[in-house]
C-alpha positions as CSV (number, residue, x, y, z in Angstrom):
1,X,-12.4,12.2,4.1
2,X,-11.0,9.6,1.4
3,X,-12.7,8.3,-1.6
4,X,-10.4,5.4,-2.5
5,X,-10.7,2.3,-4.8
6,X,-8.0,-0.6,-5.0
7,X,-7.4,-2.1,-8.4
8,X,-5.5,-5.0,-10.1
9,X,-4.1,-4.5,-13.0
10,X,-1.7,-6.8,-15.7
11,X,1.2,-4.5,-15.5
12,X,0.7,-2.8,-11.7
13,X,-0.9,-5.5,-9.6
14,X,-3.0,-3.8,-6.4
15,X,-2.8,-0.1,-6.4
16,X,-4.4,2.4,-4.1
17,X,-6.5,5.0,-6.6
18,X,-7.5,7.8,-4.5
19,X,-10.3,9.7,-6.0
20,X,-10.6,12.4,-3.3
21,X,-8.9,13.7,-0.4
22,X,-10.7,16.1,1.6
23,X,-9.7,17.9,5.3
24,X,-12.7,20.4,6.4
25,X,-11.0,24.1,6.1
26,X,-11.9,24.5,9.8
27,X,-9.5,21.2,10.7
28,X,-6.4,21.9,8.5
29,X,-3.3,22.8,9.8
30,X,-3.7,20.1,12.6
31,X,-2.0,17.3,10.2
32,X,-5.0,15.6,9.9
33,X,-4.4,15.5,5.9
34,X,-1.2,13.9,6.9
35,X,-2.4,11.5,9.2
36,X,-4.9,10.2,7.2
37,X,-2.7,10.0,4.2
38,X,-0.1,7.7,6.7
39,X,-3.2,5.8,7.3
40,X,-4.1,5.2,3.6
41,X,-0.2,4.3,3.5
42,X,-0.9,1.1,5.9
43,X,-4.1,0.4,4.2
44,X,-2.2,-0.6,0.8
45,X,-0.1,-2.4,2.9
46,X,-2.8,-4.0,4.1
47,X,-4.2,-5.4,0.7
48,X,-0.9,-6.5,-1.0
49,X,-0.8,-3.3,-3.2
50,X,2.9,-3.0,-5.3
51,X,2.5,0.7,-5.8
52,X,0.5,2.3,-2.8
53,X,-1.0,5.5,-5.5
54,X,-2.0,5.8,-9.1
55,X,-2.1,9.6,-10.1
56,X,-5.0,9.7,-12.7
């Protein structure tokens, strides 16, 4: 599970700000984590983002 928000900014333009990232303990080490994390990759893409992730 991903909480995620895009947002525009002056100085960044569309960035991806990931407010959670979340794999169930019983479903890691299947690279789930990493596969959704490719997929939030293509989702910036997706929505013109310069900088696919803000660390807050």
């Amino acid at each position: 599970m991903a909480g995620i928000r895009i947002y525009n900014c002056l100085a960044l333009g569309n960035f991806l700000y990931i407010d959670d990232l979340v794999v169930d303990e019983f479903n890691r080490s299947h690279s789930y984590g990493q596969q959704l994390f490719q997929w939030l990759i293509e989702y910036t893409k997706d929505h013109d983002c310069k900088h696919p992730f803000v660390r807050g």
